[in-house]
TORNU-431272 format. One record per residue (C-alpha): residue in one letter; z, y, x. Coordinates in steps of 0.1 Angstrom, whole numbers. Example, Ala and Ser with C-alpha at 12.3 -4.5 7.8 and 13.67 -1.06 7.14 Angstrom:
REM TORNU-431272
R;aa;zz;yy;xx
R;A;78;-45;123
R;S;71;-11;137
This chain:
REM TORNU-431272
R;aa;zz;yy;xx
R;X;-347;-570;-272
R;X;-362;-549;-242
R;X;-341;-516;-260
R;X;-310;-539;-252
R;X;-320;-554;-218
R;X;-328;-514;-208
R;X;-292;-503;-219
R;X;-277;-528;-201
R;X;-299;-518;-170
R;X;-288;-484;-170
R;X;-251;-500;-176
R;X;-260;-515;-143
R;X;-268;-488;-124
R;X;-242;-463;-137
R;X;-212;-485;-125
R;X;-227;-492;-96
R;X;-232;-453;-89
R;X;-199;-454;-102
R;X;-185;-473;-75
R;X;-206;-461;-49
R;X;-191;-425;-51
R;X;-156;-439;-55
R;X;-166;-458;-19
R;X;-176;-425;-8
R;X;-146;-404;-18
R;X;-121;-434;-7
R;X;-141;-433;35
R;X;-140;-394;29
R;X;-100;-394;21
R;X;-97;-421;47
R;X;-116;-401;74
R;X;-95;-372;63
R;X;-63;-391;68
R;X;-70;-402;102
R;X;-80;-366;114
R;X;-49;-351;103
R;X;-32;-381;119
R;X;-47;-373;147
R;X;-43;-336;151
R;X;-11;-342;143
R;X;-3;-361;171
R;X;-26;-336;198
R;X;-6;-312;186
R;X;26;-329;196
R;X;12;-337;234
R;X;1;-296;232
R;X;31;-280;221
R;X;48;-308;251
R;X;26;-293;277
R;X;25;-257;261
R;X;64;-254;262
R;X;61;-267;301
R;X;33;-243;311
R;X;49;-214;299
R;X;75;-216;319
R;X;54;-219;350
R;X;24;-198;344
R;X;8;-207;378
R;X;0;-240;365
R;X;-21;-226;336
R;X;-51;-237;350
R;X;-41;-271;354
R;X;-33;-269;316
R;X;-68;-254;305
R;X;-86;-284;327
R;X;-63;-308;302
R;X;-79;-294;271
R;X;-106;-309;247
R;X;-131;-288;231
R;X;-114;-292;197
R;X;-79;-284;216
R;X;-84;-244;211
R;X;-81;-247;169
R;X;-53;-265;175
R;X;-30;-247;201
R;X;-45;-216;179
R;X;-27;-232;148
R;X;1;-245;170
R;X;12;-209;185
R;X;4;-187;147
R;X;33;-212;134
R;X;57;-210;162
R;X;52;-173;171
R;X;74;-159;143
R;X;99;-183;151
R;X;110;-171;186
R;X;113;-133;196
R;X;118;-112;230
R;X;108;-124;266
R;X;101;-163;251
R;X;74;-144;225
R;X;59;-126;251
R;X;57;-157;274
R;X;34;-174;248
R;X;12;-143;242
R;X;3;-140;284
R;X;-2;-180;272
R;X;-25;-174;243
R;X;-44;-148;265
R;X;-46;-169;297
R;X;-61;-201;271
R;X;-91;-171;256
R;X;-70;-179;225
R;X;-77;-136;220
R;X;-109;-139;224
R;X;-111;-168;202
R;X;-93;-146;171
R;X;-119;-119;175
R;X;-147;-137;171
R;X;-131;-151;140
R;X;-122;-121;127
R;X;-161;-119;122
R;X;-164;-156;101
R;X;-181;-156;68
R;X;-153;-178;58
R;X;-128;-150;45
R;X;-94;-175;51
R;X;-106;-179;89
R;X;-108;-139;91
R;X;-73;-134;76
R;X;-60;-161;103
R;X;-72;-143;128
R;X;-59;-111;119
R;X;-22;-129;114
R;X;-22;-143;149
R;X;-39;-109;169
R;X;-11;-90;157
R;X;4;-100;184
R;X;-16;-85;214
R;X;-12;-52;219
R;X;-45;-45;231
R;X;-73;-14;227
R;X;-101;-35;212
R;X;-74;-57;192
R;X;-66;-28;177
R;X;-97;-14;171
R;X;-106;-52;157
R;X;-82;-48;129
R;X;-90;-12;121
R;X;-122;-27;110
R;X;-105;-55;93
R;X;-87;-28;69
R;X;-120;-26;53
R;X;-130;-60;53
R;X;-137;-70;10
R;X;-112;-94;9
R;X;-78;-85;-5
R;X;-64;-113;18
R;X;-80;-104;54
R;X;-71;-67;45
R;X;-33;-74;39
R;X;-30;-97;71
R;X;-49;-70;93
R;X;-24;-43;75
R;X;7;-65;88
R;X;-6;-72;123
R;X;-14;-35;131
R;X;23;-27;112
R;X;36;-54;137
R;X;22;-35;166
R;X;31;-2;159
R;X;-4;7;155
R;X;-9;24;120
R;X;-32;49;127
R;X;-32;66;94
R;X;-8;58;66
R;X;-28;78;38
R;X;-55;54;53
R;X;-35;24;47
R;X;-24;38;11
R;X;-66;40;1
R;X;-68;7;14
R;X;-41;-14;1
R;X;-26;6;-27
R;X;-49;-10;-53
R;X;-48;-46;-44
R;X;-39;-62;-84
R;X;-1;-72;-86
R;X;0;-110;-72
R;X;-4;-87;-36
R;X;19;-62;-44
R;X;55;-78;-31
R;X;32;-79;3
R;X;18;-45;1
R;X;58;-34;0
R;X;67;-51;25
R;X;43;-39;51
R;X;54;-6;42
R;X;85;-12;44
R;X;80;-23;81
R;X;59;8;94
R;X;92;22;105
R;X;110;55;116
R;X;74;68;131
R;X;57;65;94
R;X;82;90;76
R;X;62;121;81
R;X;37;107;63
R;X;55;86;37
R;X;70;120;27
R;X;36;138;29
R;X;26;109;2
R;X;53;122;-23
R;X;36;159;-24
R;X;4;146;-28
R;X;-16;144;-56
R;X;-19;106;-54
R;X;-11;79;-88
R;X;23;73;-89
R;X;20;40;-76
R;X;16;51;-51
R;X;45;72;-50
R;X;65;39;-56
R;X;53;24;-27
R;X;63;58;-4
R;X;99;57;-20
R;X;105;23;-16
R;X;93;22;20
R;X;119;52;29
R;X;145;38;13
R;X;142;9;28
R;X;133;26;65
R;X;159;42;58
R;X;156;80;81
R;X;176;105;64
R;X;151;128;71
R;X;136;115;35
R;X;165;128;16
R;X;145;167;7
R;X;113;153;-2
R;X;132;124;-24
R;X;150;148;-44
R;X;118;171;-50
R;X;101;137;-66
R;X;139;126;-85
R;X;136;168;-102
R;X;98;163;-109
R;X;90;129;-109
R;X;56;128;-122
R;X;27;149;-133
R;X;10;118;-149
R;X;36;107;-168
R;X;26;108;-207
R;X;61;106;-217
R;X;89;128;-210
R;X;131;131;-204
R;X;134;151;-234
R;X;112;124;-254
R;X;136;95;-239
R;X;164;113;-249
R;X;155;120;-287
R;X;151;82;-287
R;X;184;77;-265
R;X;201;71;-303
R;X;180;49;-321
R;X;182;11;-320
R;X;177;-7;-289
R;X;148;-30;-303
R;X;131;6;-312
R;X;133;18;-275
R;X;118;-15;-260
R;X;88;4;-246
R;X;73;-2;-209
R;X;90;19;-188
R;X;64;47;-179
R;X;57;61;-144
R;X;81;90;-146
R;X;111;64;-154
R;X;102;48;-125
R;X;100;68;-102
R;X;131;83;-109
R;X;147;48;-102
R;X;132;45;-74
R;X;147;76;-63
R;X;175;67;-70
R;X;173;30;-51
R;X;165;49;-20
R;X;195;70;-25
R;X;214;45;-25
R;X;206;34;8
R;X;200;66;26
R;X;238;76;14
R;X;232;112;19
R;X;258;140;5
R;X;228;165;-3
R;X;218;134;-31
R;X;250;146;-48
R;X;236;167;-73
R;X;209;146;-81
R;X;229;115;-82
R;X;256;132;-111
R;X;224;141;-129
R;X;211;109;-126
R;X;241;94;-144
R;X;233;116;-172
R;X;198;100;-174
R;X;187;90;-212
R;X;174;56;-191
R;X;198;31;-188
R;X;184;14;-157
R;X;185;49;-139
R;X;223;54;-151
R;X;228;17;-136
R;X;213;27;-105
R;X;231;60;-101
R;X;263;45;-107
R;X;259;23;-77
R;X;248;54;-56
R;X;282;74;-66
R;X;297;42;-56
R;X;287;44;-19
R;X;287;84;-16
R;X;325;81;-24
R;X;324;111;-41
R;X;353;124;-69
R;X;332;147;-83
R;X;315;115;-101
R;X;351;102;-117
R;X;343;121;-147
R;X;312;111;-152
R;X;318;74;-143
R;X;344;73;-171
R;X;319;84;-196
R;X;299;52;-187
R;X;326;30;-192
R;X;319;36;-229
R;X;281;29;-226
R;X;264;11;-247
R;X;246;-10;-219
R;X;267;-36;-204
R;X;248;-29;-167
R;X;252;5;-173
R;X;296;0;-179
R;X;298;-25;-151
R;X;284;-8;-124
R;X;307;23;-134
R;X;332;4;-133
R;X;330;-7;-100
R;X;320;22;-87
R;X;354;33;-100
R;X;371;9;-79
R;X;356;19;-47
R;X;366;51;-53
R;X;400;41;-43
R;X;432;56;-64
R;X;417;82;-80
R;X;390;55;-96
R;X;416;24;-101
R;X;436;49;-125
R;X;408;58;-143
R;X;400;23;-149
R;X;436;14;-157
R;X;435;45;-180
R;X;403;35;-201
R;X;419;1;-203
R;X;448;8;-221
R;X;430;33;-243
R;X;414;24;-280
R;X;374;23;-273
R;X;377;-11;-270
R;X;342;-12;-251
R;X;354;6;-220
R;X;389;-9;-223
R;X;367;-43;-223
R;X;352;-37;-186
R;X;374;-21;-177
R;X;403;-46;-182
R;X;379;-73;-171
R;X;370;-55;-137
R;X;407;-49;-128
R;X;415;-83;-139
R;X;389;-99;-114
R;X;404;-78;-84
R;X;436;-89;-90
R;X;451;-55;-102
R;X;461;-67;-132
R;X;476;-99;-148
């Protein structure tokens, strides 16, 4: 009996622990609720006085006698939310704001919290003063352990104009693992006009060839035609890591698709990436490169190309173009095809040409292409 009357003691107890931590968790939720109830209505009153004080700066005293201790988290939260949101003299308004409320001051010290998500808010929201020891702040930051706070202080100094060193950024970021690496792109992307010099300096370096990715990308997408040499010097001799080469790719180019369903290597891609530049940069010296490009035993890179013959405009591609019609990648015959059509008369007659001939795989696009612009019934 006293085994039974202890089991049902310990019963006892363990329910009542049971409901003591659901208590606990239900006040903690509660207390939760009610704070983000209530910062969500301070925020209202100081986004209502923010908006009035920036248009009268003089009273920014008046303002700062108004706030709370906790008030300075909040406007701090308040202005990183509504700071990409607004742009010119209004954006600059709120930053003499922020630095009239300490709200600066404020981000630097946080840029030294052991709390890694409080440093990577900071650096978000300084990349907005364009200050010495800002600057300086976020140098630091580039080395900071944390993926996160490194990315956010890359961005903020890209958003300032301040990249001191691209080859720096490159050591810094270039190795962050892939769920970063749409945000590594785009900061490079961003560094602008001023960054070319050394984007191209990247593409004679002996550096991986992701890295050389990233440096295409970013001056195709910067777009400086100043690129176009140093881009063509990569497209003729892509890679010195690559373990695979052209003439391997194209011993394969005939054997069954499932048999060539490899990972595209680093020379592949870098040639694609080339060519994706090219195609923004529209440069006439890319001519060469861009008829040898549709030629390539890749089918990706003969996509690609396609579309850069497309937008250079020129006839020497018609020949070439047709050839693709008959391709045995659907991509690869569509994008000839329409970059036959915007080749104007010379490219429609081509297209009308293949359609009316017997492979019935380029008379397929092409019929179908002239069909949807309305050339033919």
């Amino acid at each position: 009996m006293g085994f039974y009357k202890l089991i049902h003691w310990v019963s006892l107890v363990l329910a009542g622990a049971t409901l003591a931590i659901l208590l606990v968790v239900v006040v903690q939720q509660a207390f939760r609720n009610r704070r983000v109830r209530r910062d969500a209505a301070r925020r209202q009153s100081l986004m209502a006085l923010a908006l009035e004080y920036i248009e009268e700066p003089e009273f920014i005293p008046a303002f700062k006698a108004q706030l709370k201790p906790p008030d300075q988290r909040l406007l701090l939260q308040l202005f990183a939310d509504l700071l990409p949101k607004v742009r010119g003299d209004y954006a600059e308004k709120i930053v003499q704001l922020m630095r009239a409320m300490g709200l600066n001051d404020r981000c630097l010290a946080q840029l030294r919290s052991p709390k890694w998500w409080k440093r990577a808010d900071a650096a978000a929201v300084l990349g907005w003063f364009q200050e010495p020891r800002v600057i300086q702040a976020l140098e630091t930051a580039l080395d900071d352990p944390q993926v996160d706070v490194r990315l956010e202080a890359a961005r903020a100094l890209a958003r300032l104009k301040a990249v001191q060193s691209v080859a720096g950024l490159v050591a810094r970021l270039a190795v962050v693992d892939a769920s970063h690496s749409l945000a590594v792109r785009e900061i490079f992307r961003s560094l602008g006009p001023p960054a070319v010099g050394e984007l191209m300096s990247v593409l004679e370096s002996d550096v991986s060839d992701q890295v050389k990715l990233l440096a295409t990308d970013a001056l195709g997408h910067i777009g400086d035609p100043r690129a176009v040499p140093a881009l063509l010097k990569l497209f003729h001799n892509p890679s010195h890591h690559a373990g695979d080469t052209i003439h391997e790719h194209k011993a394969r180019r005939g054997r069954s698709y499932s048999d060539r369903s490899q990972p595209m290597n680093s020379s592949v891609a870098l040639r694609l990436a080339v060519m994706q530049a090219l195609s923004v940069l529209v440069d006439p010296r890319a001519l060469d490169a861009i008829l040898a490009a549709l030629e390539d035993p890749i089918w990706e890179v003969r996509a690609q190309a396609a579309q850069c013959a497309s937008q250079l405009g020129s006839p020497a591609a018609l020949p070439r173009l047709e050839v693709l019609l008959h391709d045995e990648h659907w991509w690869v015959r569509f994008h000839a095809a329409e970059a036959l059509f915007k080749l104007g008369e010379a490219g429609v007659n081509t297209l009308l040409k293949v359609a009316r001939g017997t492979s019935a795989t380029g008379a397929d696009i092409a019929a179908g292409l002239l069909r949807e612009k309305g050339l033919v019934p």
